[in-house]
C-alpha positions in Angstrom: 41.9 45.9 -9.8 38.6 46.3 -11.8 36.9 43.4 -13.0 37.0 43.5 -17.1 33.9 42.6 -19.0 33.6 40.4 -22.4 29.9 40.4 -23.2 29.0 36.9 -25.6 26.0 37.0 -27.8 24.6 33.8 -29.6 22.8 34.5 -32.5 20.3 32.0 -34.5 18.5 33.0 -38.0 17.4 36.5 -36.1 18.6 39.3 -37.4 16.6 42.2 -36.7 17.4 43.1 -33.4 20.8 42.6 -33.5 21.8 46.2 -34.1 20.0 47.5 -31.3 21.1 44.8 -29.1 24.0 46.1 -29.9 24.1 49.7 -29.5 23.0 49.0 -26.0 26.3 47.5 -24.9 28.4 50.3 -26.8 25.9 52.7 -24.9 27.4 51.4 -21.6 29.0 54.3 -19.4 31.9 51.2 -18.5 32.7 49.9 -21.6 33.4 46.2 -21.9 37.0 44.9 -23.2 35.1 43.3 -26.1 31.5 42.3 -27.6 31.9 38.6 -28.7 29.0 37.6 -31.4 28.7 34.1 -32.1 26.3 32.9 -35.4 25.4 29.4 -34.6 25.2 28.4 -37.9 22.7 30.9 -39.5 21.4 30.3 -42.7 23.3 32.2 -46.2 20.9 34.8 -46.3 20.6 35.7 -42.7 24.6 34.7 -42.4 25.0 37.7 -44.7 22.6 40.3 -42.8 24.5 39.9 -39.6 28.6 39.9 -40.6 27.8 43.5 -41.7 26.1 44.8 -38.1 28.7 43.0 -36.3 31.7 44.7 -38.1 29.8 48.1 -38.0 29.4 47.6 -34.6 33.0 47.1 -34.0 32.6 43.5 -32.5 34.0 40.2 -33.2 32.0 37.9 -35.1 32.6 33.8 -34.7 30.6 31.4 -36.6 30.1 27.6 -35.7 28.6 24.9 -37.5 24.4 25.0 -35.5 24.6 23.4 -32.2 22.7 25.7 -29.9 22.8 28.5 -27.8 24.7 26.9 -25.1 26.8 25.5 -27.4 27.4 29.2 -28.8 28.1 30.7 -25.4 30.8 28.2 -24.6 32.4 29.0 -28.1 32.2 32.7 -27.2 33.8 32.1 -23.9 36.8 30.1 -25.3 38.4 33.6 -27.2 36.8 36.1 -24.4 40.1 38.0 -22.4 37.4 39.8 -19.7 37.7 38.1 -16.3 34.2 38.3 -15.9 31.7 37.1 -18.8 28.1 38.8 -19.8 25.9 36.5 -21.1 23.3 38.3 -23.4 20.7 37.1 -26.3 20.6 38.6 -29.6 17.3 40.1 -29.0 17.6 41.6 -25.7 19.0 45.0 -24.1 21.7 46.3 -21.9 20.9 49.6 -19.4 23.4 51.9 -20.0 24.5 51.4 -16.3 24.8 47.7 -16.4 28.4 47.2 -16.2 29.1 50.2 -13.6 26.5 48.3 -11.5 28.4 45.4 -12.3 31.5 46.5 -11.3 30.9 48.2 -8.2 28.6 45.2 -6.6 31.8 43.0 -7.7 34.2 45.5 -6.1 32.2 45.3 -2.9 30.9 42.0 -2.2 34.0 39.8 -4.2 31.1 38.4 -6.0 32.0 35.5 -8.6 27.9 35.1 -9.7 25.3 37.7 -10.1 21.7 37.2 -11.6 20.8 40.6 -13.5 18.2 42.7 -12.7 15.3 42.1 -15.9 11.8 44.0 -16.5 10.2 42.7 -20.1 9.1 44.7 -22.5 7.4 44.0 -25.8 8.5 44.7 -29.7 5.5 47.1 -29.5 6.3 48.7 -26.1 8.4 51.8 -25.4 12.6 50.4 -24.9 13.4 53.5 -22.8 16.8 52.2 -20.8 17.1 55.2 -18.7 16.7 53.3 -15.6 18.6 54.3 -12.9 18.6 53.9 -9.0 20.6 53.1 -6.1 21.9 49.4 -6.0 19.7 47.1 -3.5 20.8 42.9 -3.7 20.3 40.3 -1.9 23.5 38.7 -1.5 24.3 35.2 -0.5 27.4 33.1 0.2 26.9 30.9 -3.3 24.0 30.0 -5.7 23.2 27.0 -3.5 22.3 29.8 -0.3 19.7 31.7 -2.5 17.4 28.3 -3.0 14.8 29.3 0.0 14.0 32.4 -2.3 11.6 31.3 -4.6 12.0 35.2 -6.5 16.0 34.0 -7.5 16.4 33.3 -11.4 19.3 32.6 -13.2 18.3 32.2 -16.9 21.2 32.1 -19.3 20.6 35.7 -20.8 21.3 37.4 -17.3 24.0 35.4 -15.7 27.3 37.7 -15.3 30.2 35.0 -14.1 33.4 35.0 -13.1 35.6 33.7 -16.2 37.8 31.5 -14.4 35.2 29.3 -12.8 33.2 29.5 -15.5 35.8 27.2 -17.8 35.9 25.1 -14.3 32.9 24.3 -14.8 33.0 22.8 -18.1 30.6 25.7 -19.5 26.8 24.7 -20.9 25.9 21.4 -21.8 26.0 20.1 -25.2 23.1 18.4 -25.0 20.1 19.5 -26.5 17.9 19.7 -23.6 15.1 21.9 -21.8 16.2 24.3 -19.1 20.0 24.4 -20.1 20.1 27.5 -18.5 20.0 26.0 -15.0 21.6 23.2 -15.7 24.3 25.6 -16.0 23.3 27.6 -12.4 23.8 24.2 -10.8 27.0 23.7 -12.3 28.0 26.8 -10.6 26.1 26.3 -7.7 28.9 26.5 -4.9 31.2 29.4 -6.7 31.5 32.0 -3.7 29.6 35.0 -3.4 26.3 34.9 -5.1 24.4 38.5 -5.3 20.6 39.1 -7.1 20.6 42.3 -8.5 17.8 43.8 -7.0 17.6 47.4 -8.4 18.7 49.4 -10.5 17.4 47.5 -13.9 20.7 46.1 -15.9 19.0 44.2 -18.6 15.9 44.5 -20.8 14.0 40.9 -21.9 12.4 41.5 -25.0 9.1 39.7 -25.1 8.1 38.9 -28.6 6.4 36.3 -31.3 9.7 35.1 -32.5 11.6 34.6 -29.2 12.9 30.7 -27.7 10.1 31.5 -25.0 7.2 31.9 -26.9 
């Protein structure tokens, strides 16, 4: 049976790349079962800015009183029916061919973890997203395997998990601290089958002023 994909998107007081954000996922040549947005408390004005993107988007919009990101994700997570979860930020952009990568490399390697393949691009830059070539990974027996490769990342905006052992794992912190993100990788360290998307491109990190980054 084919994996099904709910993709959860946190949003903070950032509006104005939401719609393109996404556009990308409903440009996806596998659609996912459901687009999850979850507005961590954003202020009235931008409150009212995003409810009307999301419903013209056709997604599902949660709101939560502000408690971060991770916070959000876990929220998200907790009314997603995929069996496979897509973490992705407000700002950022799916590849049309994400989830068909997705879901082959799962059907083929019984892979419960997978680190996205990311270039950057600016606000000022060209967001062309068609990207495509033949799959190369590197794929290792968990999270834990991959720690001699100094080139793995995991940040929180490219992490595609398995559903299931994602709620095992009790989810992101709630504590406000730095690196939550792979705080979270440890916590799935040992879930079997870990693969690093290698090519073709599945995700687009936006580089701007505005961004947690900078």
């Amino acid at each position: 049976m084919n994996p099904t994909f709910s993709v959860v998107i946190p949003i903070y007081n950032r509006s104005e790349f939401l719609a393109e954000t996404l556009a990308s996922v409903h440009a996806q040549t596998i659609s996912p079962v459901e687009i999850l947005v979850v507005d961590d408390g954003s202020g009235d004005k931008e409150a009212k800015i995003i409810s009307p993107i999301v419903d013209e988007a056709g997604a599902k919009l949660i709101q939560q009183a502000n408690a971060g990101a991770g916070v959000a994700r876990n929220r998200g997570t907790q009314e997603a029916v995929g069996s496979y979860l897509v973490f992705l930020d407000s700002d950022d952009l799916m590849v049309p061919t994400a989830i068909s990568t997705y879901t082959e490399i799962i059907n083929n390697n019984h892979a419960s973890l997978l680190a996205a393949c990311v270039i950057e691009f600016s606000q000022d830059s060209s967001s062309s997203r068609e990207i495509v070539s033949d799959i190369k990974m590197n794929r290792y027996a968990d999270y834990l395997a991959s720690s001699r490769n100094s080139e793995v990342t995991l940040g929180a905006g490219m992490m595609v998990v398995r559903k299931d052992l994602f709620l095992e794992s009790s989810g992101f912190t709630k504590e406000t601290i730095n690196a939550e993100d792979h705080d979270m990788a440890m916590r799935l360290a040992t879930a079997p089958v870990f693969v690093q998307i290698i090519s073709p491109t599945t995700l687009m990190y936006r580089r701007h002023t505005n961004s947690l980054t900078a």
